[in-house]
Every structure is written in structure tokens, then in C-alpha cells.
C-alpha positions as CSV (number, residue, x, y, z in Angstrom):
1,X,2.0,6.6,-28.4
2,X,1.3,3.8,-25.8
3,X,4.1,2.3,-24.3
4,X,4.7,-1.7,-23.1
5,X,4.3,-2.4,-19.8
6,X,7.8,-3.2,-18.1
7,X,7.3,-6.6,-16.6
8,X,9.3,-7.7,-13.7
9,X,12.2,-9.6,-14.4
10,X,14.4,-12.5,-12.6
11,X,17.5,-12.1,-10.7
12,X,20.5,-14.5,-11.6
13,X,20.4,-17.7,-10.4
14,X,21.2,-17.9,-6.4
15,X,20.1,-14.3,-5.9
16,X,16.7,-12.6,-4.2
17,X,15.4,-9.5,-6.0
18,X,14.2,-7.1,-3.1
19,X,11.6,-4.5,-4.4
20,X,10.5,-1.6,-2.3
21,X,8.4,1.2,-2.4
22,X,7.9,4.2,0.2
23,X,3.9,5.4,0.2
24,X,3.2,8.7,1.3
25,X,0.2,11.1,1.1
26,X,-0.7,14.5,2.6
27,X,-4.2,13.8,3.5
28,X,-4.0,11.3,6.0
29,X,-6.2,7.6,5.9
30,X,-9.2,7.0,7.9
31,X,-6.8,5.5,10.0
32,X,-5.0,8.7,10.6
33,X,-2.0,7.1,8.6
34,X,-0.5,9.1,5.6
35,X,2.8,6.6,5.3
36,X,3.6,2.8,4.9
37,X,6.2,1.2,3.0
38,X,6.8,-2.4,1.6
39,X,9.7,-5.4,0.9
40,X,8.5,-7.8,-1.7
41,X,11.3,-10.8,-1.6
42,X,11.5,-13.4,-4.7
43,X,13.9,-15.7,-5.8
44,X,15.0,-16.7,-9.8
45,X,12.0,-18.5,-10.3
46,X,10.2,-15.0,-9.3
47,X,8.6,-17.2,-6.8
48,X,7.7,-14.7,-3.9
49,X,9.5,-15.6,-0.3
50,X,8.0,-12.9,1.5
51,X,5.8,-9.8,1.7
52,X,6.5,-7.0,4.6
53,X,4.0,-4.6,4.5
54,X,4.0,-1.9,7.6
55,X,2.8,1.5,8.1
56,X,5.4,4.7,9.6
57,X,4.4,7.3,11.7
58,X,6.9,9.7,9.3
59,X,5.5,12.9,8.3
60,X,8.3,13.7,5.9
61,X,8.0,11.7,1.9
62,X,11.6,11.9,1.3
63,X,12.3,10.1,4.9
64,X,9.9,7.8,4.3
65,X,11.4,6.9,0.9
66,X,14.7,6.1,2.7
67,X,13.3,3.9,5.1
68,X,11.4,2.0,2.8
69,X,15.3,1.3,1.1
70,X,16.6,0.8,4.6
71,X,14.0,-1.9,5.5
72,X,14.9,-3.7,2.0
73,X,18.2,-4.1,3.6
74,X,17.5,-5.0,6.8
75,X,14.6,-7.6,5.6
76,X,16.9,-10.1,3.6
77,X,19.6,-9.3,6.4
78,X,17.7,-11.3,8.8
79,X,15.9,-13.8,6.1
80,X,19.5,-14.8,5.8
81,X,20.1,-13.6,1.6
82,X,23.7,-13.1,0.6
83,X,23.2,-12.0,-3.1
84,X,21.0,-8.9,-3.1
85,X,19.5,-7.3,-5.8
86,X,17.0,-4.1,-4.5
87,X,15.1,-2.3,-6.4
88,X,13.3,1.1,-5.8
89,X,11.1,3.5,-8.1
90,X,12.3,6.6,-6.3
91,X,15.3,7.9,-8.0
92,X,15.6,10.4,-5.7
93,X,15.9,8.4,-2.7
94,X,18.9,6.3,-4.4
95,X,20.5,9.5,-6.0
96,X,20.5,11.0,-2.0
97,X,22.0,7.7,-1.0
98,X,24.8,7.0,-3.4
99,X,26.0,10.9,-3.3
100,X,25.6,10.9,0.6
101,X,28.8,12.5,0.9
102,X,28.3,15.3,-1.2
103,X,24.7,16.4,-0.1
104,X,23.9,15.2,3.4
105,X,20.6,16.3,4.1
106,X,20.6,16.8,8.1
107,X,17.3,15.2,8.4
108,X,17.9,12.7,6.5
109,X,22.1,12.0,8.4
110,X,20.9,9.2,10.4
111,X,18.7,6.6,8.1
112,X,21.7,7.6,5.3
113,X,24.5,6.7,7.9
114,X,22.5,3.0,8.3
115,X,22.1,2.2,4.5
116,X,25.5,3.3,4.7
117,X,27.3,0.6,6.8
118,X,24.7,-1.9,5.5
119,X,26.0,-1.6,2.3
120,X,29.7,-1.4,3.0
121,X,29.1,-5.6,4.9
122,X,32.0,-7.5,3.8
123,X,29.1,-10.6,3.9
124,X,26.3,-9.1,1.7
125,X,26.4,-9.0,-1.9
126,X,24.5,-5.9,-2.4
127,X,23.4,-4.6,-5.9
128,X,21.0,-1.0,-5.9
129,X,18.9,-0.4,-9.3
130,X,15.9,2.3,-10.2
131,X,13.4,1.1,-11.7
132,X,10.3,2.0,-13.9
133,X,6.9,2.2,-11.7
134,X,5.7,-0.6,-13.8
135,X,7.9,-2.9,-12.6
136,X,7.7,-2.5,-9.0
137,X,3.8,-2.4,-9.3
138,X,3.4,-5.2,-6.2
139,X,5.6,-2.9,-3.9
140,X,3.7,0.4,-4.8
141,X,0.3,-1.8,-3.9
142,X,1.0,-3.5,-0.9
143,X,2.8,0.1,0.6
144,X,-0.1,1.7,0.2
145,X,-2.5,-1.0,1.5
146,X,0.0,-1.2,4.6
147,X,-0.9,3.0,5.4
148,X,-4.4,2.2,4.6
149,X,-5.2,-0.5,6.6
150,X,-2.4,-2.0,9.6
151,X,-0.7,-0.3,12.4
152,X,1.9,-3.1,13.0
153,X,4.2,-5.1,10.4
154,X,2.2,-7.8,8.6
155,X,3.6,-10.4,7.0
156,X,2.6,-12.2,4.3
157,X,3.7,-15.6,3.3
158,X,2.0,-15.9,-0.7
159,X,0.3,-14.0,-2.5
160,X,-3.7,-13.6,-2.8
161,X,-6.4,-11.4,-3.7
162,X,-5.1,-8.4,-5.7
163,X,-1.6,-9.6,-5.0
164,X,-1.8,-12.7,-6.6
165,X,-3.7,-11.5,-9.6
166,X,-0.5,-8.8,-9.6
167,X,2.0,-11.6,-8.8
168,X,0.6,-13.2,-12.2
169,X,0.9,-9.8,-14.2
170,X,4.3,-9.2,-13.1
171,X,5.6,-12.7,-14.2
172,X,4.0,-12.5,-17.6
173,X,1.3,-15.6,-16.5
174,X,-1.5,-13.1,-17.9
175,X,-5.3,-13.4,-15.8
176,X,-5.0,-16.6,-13.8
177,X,-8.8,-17.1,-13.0
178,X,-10.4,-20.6,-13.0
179,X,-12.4,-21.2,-15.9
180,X,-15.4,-22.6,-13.8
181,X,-17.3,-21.8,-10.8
182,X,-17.1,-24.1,-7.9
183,X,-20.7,-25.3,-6.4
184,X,-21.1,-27.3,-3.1
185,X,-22.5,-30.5,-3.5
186,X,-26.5,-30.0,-1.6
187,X,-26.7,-26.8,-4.2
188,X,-27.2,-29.0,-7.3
189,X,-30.4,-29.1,-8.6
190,X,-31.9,-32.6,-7.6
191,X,-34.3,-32.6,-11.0
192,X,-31.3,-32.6,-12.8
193,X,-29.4,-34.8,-10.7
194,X,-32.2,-37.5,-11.4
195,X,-31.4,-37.7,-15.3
196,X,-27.8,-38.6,-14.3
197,X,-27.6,-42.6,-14.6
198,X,-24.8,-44.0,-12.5
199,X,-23.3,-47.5,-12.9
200,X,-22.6,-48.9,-9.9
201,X,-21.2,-52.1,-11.3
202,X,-17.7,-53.4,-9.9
203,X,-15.1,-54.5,-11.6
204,X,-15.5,-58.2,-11.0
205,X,-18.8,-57.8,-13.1
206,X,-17.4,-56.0,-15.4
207,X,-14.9,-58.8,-16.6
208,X,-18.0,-60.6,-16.6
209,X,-19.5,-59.1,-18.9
210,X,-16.7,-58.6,-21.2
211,X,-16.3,-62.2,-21.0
């Protein structure tokens, strides 16, 4: 049986939706990187207002997933969002989080203690779902590109590339190629160019004419 893919979907009006995803892999990139994690910010429209991408020098997954939720807080902290909705793939990560008390994982004390009083800011109206790993498809991309390819936090103001072509999946918009090919004027073929009449009359000769 196939199954639909789960598309992203809007937050309420005057809320971001934060998605994030923690990449991690035992073989490490060319690079020497094996981690990197991502923030992808967008409003109710689903219009994106930012892309963090950045790679960790963590050599733990579970540590790395918990980072990757801490940076969604942090983020939208300093992009100045009130109404928070973040979303993670990693039920584990949010299980760890929101039973804290009960199973503190000493490794794991410190990044838990941050989410912690994050979450408990009288300003911030915070909101923590799971998620299906089809919708959080941009975040699983971009946090593996960041481990793959950076060594500092990049920041990406719109979508391009394989982004935007994931941008368009996510918001239902379907393939979003032009239907033509664009060619620079000196590359036409002049033979052809010749058959092309063109009427250089004004318009002051052209009520002329009608008249």
C-alpha cells in the first residue's frame, strides 16, 4: 500500500512555524564533518523568512538531535517571533525533553537545562509538535547539505536550487519550472531572424492610415 505524502502545513495566522532537523552520520564527509543541523522559518502564508544551516563538531546523534531543537529556539528568539510553532521528526529528542525530569541523561543535563528555561519565557509563545519525515523534508535536506559542505552558519535568505524546487513540494505548488528556455539575444539564428518583417511605423502614421 502506498501512502500520501504529508505536505507541510500553515501555522495560524500571526505565528512562524520553525522546523528542524539534527543530521548525523558515522562515516564522516570529505570534509571530516559527520553532523549539521537546520532552522527553516516561515510564516502563514508558508512564505520562508529564513534558512540557518550550520554544521557541529558533536560526535554523539542524540546530542546533536537536541541542539538542532535548541537552535529552533534560539533562532526565532533573536529574529524577534512571539508565537512559536517547532517542529522536529525526532521523537526521541522531544520525548527526552518533555520527560526531562524523569530521565536526565547526564550527557545530555546541559542542552536539556537550556531548552528548559527557553520554554518556561513568560514572552514566548512556544508550541513543540513531532512530525512525519515527509513533512519536515526542507530541514532533513538543508541539515545534511550544512555537514556536507560549510564549516560556519550560513544563512539563507529564499529559497533556490533544490530548495526552492522543495519549497514548491512542500506547499502543494507541484514542479515550478518555466515552460521555455531562455536564449540571449546574439545566439538567435540570423537566417531566421531575416524572415521576421518588423513594422517600424509610428503611431502618427498609423492614424494615417486608418484615416
Amino acid at each position: 500500500m502506498k501512502w500520501a505524502r504529508v505536505n507541510w502545513r500553515m501555522p495560524k495566522l500571526g505565528h512562524v512555524k520553525v522546523n528542524v532537523h539534527g543530521h548525523f552520520q558515522d562515516i564522516p564527509f570529505p570534509n571530516g564533518n559527520r553532523s549539521g543541523i537546520c532552522v527553516v522559518i516561515r510564516d502563514s502564508r508558508g512564505m520562508i523568512k529564513g534558512l540557518f544551516v550550520c554544521f557541529l563538531r558533536i560526535q554523539e546523534q542524540h546530542n546533536n538531535e537536541l541542539y538542532a531543537l535548541l537552535e529552533g529556539h534560539i533562532t526565532p528568539y533573536i529574529q524577534e517571533y512571539d508565537f512559536v510553532n517547532l517542529e522536529s521528526d525526532n521523537v526521541g529528542a522531544i520525548w527526552e525533553w518533555d520527560n526531562s525530569s524523569l530521565a536526565a541523561v547526564p550527557e545530555h543535563r546541559y542542552v536539556i537545562q537550556q531548552l528548559n528555561q527557553r520554554k518556561s519565557y513568560q514572552y514566548l509563545s512556544l508550541k513543540t509538535n513531532h512530525i512525519d519525515e515527509d513533512a519536515n523534508v526542507m530541514a532533513i535536506y538543508l541539515a545534511r547539505h550544512g555537514a556536507a559542505n560549510y564549516d560556519q552558519m550560513v544563512i539563507f535568505s529564499e529559497p533556490f536550487g533544490r530548495i526552492f524546487e522543495i519549497w514548491c513540494s512542500d506547499m502543494g505548488l507541484g514542479l515550478m519550472e518555466a515552460p521555455f528556455l531562455g536564449v540571449l539575444e546574439e545566439d538567435i539564428n540570423m537566417d531566421a531572424a531575416n524572415d521576421v518583417v518588423i513594422n517600424e511605423v509610428d503611431d502618427g502614421e498609423r492614424g494615417q492610415e486608418a484615416g
